[in-house]
N, C-alpha and C positions, 0 to 999 in steps of 0.2 A: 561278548556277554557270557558271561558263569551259569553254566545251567548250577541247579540245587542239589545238595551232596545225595538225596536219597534219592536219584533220579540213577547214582552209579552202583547204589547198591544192588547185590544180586537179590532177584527176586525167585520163590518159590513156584513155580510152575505148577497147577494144579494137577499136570499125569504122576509128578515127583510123589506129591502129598498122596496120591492115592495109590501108589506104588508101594509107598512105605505102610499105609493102613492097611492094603491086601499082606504084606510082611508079616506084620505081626498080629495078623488076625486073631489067631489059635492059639497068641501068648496066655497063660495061666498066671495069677499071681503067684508067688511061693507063698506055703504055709507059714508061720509064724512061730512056730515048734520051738525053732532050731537058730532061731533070730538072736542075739544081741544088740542090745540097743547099746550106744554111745555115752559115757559120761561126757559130756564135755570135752570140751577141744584139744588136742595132745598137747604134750607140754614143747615149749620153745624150746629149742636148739641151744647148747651150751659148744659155747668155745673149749676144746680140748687142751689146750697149749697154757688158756687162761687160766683151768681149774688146776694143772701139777703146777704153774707159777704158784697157785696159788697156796695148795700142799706144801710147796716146796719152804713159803714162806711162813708157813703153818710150822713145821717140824723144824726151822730155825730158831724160830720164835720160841719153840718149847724146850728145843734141847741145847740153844747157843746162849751167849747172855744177853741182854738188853741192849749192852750200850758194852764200848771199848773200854768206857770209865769202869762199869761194873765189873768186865773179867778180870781185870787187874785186879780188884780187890778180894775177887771172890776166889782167885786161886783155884777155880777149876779148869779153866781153859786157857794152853798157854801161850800169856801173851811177853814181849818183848822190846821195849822201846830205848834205842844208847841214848844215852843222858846227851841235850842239845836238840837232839829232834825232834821237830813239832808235831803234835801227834797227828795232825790229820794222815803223816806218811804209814802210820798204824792203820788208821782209818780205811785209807786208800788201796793197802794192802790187803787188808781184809775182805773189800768188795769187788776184789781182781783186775786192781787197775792196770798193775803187771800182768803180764802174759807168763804163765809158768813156762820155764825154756826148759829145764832137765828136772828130773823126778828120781829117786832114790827108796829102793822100797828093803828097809828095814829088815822085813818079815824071817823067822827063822834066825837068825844071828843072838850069840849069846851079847853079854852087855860089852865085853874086850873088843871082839869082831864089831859090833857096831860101832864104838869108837871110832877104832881104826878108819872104817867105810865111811864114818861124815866125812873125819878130817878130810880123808883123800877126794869125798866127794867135792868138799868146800872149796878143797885148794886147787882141784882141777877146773873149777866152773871160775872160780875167781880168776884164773891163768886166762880161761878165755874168753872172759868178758862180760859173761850173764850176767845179769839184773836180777832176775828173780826165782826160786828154784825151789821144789819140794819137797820133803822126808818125809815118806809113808814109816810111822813106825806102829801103826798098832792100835789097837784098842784093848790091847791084854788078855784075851779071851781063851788063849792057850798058855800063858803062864801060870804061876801059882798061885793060887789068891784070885787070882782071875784078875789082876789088876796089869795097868801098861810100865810094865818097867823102864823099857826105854824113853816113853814119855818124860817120864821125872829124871832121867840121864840130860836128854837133851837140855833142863830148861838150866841144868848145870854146866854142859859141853858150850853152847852157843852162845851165853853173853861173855864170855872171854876174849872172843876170837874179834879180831880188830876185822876181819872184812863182814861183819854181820851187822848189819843196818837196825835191823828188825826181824821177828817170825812174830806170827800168830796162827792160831787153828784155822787149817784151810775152809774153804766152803765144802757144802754139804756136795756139790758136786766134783771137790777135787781129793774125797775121802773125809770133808766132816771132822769129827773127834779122835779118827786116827792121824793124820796126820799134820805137817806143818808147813805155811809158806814161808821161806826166809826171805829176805831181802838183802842184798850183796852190795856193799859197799861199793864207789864208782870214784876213781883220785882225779883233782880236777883237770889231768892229763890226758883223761879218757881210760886210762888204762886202772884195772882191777888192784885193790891191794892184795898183797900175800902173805900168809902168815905160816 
């Protein structure tokens, strides 16, 4: 037979109770002076990681374009797609479907020097296989004008080149408006073209 649940509760003993009222006999309330009172109950707990996803897609939003359709038109962000390619591989590129495998950073070099430095970039990653790769060049902020020179080199240097698939403006966390993701051409051998 089940005795009844408050049969297990602990009970207060009446020396306890009067042990604690000799305690705090001589308690005083505090004045009121010096008191604040509570507006209401604090505010709920915000997810940290939620709110910079959320900035993050805040300042995309304001300083990327809309849509893959709109950069192409709009001519400020540069985009790249070889004739045959369906564009979701633009798309795809854009939301870092590829893993960036090597990165190339521009900075400092005049327009001849940078040349040079894609090509060789191009053709060394092409040699050994990568997929997908990045060109920091810039946001122009120390040239003349204040404008990205190299920017408007590349969107002339890269659609020439037969192992360039695609580039477009990387995300805002692989440099944003300075730089570029390409995408490297793959021969159905496995192995890289060369150019």
């Amino acid at each position: 037979m089940r005795k009844p649940r408050h049969e297990h509760a602990p009970r207060r003993t009446i020396a306890k109770d009067a042990d604690f009222r000799q305690a705090v006999a001589d308690v005083a309330p505090l004045e009121h002076r010096n008191r604040h009172s509570l507006k209401g109950p604090p505010p709920a707990p915000h997810a940290v990681q939620r709110r910079r996803d959320e900035q993050a897609a805040l300042q995309e939003s304001l300083h990327g374009p809309i849509s893959i359709d709109d950069s192409l038109d709009s001519g400020e962000e540069l985009t790249y797609l070889r004739d045959g390619m369906p564009r979701t591989v633009l798309r795809r590129l854009r939301r870092g479907h590829w893993v960036v495998q090597a990165s190339l950073d521009l900075h400092g070099m005049n327009r001849f020097a940078a040349a040079e430095a894609v090509a060789a970039f191009l053709r060394a990653n092409a040699a050994r296989g990568l997929r997908c790769v990045r060109i920091v060049h810039g946001k122009g902020h120390g040239s003349h004008n204040r404008e990205p020179v190299l920017k408007a080199k590349l969107r002339k240097w890269l659609p020439p080149r037969d192992d360039v698939l695609a580039f477009c403006q990387a995300p805002v966390a692989h440099g944003g408006g300075g730089a570029l993701l390409v995408l490297l051409k793959v021969r159905r051998d496995g192995v890289r073209s060369r150019t």
